[in-house]
N, C-alpha and C positions, 0 to 999 in steps of 0.2 A: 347420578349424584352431581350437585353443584359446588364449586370451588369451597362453600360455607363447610357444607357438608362433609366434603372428601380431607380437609383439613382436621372440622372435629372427628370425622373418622380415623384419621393419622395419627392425632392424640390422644385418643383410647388406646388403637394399640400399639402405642411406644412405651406407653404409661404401664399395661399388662405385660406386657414381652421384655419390657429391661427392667420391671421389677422382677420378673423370673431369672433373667440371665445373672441380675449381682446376685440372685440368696440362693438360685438351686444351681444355675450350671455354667457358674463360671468355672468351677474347679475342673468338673466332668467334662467339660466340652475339652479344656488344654488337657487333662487328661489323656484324652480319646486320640488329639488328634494333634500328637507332638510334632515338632518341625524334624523331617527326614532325612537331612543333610548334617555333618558338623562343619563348624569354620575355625579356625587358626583363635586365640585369644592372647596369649601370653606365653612364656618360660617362667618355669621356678628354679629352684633348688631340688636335686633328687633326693625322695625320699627310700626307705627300706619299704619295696615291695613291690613299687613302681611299674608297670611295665616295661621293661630292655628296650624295645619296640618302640617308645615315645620319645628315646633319649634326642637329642637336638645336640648332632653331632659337631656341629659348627661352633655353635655357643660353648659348647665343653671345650672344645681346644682350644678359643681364646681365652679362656678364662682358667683353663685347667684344673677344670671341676663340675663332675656333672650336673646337665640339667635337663628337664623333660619338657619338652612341649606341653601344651593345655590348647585342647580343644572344648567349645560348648555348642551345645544345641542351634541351629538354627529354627530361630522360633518363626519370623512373618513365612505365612504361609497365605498364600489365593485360594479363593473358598469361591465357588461358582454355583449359581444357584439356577437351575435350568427347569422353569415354570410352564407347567401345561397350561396353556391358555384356550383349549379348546370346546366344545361348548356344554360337551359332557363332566366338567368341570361346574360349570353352572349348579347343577343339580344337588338337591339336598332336602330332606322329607322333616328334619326332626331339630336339632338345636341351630346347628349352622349348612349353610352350603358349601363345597367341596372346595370353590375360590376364596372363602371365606378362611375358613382352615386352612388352605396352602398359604393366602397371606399371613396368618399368626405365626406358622412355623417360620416361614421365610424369618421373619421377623425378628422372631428369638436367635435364627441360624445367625443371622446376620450380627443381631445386637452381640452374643457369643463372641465371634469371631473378632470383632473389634476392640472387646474389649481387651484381647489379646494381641493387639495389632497387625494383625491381617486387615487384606485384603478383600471387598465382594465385589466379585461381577456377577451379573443376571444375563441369561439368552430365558426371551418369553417364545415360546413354540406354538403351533398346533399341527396343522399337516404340512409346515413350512415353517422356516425361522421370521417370528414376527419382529422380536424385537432384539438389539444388543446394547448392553450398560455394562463399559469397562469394566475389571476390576480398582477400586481405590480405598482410602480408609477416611475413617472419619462419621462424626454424626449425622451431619447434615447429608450426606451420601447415601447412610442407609435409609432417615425421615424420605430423601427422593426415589428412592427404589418404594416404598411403601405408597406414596402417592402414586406410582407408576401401575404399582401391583391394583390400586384400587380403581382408580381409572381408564385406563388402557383397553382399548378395543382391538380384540384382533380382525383381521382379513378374512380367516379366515375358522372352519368349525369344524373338522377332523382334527385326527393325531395321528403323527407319524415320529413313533420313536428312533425307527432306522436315518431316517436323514438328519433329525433332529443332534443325533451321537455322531453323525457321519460330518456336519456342521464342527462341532463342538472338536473333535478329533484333527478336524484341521484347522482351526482357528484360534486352538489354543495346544502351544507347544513346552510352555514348563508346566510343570507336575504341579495338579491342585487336588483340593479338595473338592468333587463334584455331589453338590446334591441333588437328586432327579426329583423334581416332586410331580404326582401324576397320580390319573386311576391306570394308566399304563392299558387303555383300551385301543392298541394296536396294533398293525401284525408282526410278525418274526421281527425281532430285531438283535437277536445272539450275536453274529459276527459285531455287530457295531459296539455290542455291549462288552465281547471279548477285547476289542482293542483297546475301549476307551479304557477299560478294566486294569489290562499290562503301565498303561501310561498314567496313569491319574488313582488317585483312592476315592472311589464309586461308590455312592449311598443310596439306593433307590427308597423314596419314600412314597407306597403305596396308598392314597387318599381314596376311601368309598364312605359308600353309602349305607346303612341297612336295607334300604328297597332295591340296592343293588345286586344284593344276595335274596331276599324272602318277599313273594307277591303276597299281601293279604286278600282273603278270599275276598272281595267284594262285588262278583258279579260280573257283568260281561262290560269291559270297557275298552278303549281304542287308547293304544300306546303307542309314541313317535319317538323313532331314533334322532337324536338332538344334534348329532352331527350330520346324518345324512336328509336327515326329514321324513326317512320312510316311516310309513304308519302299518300299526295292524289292527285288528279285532280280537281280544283275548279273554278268555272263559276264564277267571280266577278263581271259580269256583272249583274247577277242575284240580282234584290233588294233583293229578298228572302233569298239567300244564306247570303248576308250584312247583315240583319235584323239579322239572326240566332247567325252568329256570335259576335254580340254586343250582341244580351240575352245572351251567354253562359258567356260569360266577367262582364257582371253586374249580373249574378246568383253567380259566383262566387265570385266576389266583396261581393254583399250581405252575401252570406256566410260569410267570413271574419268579415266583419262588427257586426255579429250578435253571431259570436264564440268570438270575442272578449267581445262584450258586456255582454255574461251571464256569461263568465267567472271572471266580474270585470277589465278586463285587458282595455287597450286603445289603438286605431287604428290613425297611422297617415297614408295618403296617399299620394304620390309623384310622379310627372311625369316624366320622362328623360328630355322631353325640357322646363318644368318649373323652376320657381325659387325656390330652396328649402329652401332657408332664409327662407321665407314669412311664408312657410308650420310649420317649425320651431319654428321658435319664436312665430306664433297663441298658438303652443299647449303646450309651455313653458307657455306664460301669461298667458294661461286657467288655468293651473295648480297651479300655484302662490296663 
């Protein structure tokens, strides 16, 4: 795409994604994903019922008359948004393609998150850290993160979840909010996923395909892996070969699902031609 293009591309969807974030998930998102700390606010007057525990024994004796401390919520919270840019991300048979998608969600995460006053930073991955965008606030911060999402070439066209967490784990030391977004096509990566898990509140957002999961029969043709280049010759006529290839997709799935789980972290999952409102906002309400 050219500067003309990637710009009216920016403004479709800033225009679709912060219309979603004012009218469905501005509530849901601060819902979901309160600030975890409190901070000091003021003293009052003790009332009957108060906690003992909050009395502010200092201020009661120069005044000689109780009073309780007030603490509130620490709301700015860092929301990190850690984008598969590998090439298996590319791919997409039916409404949108899988980078296509990761940008919208970003998008909305991002618009979200600001209007609450947090924080986004971005690490773009693929078998290596491609790129880093501090976290900051503000609109024009997230409109740059979206040209970045749309533009941006990586180096390189694997995935590596391990070093990607492994990155992320050292490079970021107060507590965020992490959203992974990915088809999560690659190998072990539980230890990286258990620490990041302990230290940070971990979203895994799982992006596929339907031809990711289901070959249609259409005969004998040559399919290439998009990260590494290898090709084969495949019979899709063959229920067999169809069969194979939907276990290897729900092996993997399950994987996911189950590294997330013992890690403590949470899995959401999204389809290219689905509606990812719905996906969305389920796992905000859960969280609430």
């Amino acid at each position: 795409m050219d500067t003309a293009e990637i710009l009216k591309k920016v403004r479709q969807i800033e225009i679709k994604t912060k219309g979603l974030t004012n009218h469905i998930f501005a509530g849901e998102y601060h819902s979901a994903f309160k600030g975890r700390g409190m901070s000091f606010s003021e003293v009052r007057d003790y009332h009957f019922g108060d906690d003992v525990r909050s009395i502010d024994w200092n201020v009661t004796a120069r005044f000689n008359h109780p009073f309780v401390k007030v603490f509130e919520e620490e709301r700015e919270l860092t929301v990190m948004l850690l984008v598969d840019m590998s090439e298996s991300s590319s791919f997409g048979t039916k409404k949108q393609d899988k980078r296509d998608l990761i940008t919208e969600l970003c998008a909305v995460l991002a618009f979200s998150a600001i209007k609450n006053n947090d924080k986004v930073g971005v690490i773009f991955f693929s078998d290596g850290m491609e790129k880093y965008i501090p976290p900051k606030k503000g609109k024009s911060h997230i409109l740059f993160i979206i040209r970045e999402l749309l533009s941006f070439t990586p180096k390189r066209k694997g995935t590596n979840i391990k070093e990607t967490l492994r990155f992320f784990n050292n490079a970021t030391k107060k507590r965020s909010i992490v959203f992974m977004l990915s088809d999560f096509l690659s190998g072990n990566y539980q230890d990286a996923l258990n620490i990041a898990a302990k230290r940070h509140d971990v979203v895994g957002v799982q992006v596929y395909d339907q031809r990711d999961k289901d070959l249609p029969p259409v005969g004998l043709i040559q399919v290439a892996d998009a990260e590494t280049g290898a090709t084969q010759w495949v019979d899709t006529n063959d229920r067999r070969v169809r069969q194979y290839y939907e276990q290897q997709f729900l092996q993997h799935s399950q994987y996911c699902k189950n590294a997330f789980m013992k890690s403590g972290a949470e899995l959401v999952s999204v389809r290219t031609d689905e509606d990812y409102v719905k996906a969305l906002q389920t796992f905000f309400l859960n969280r609430a």
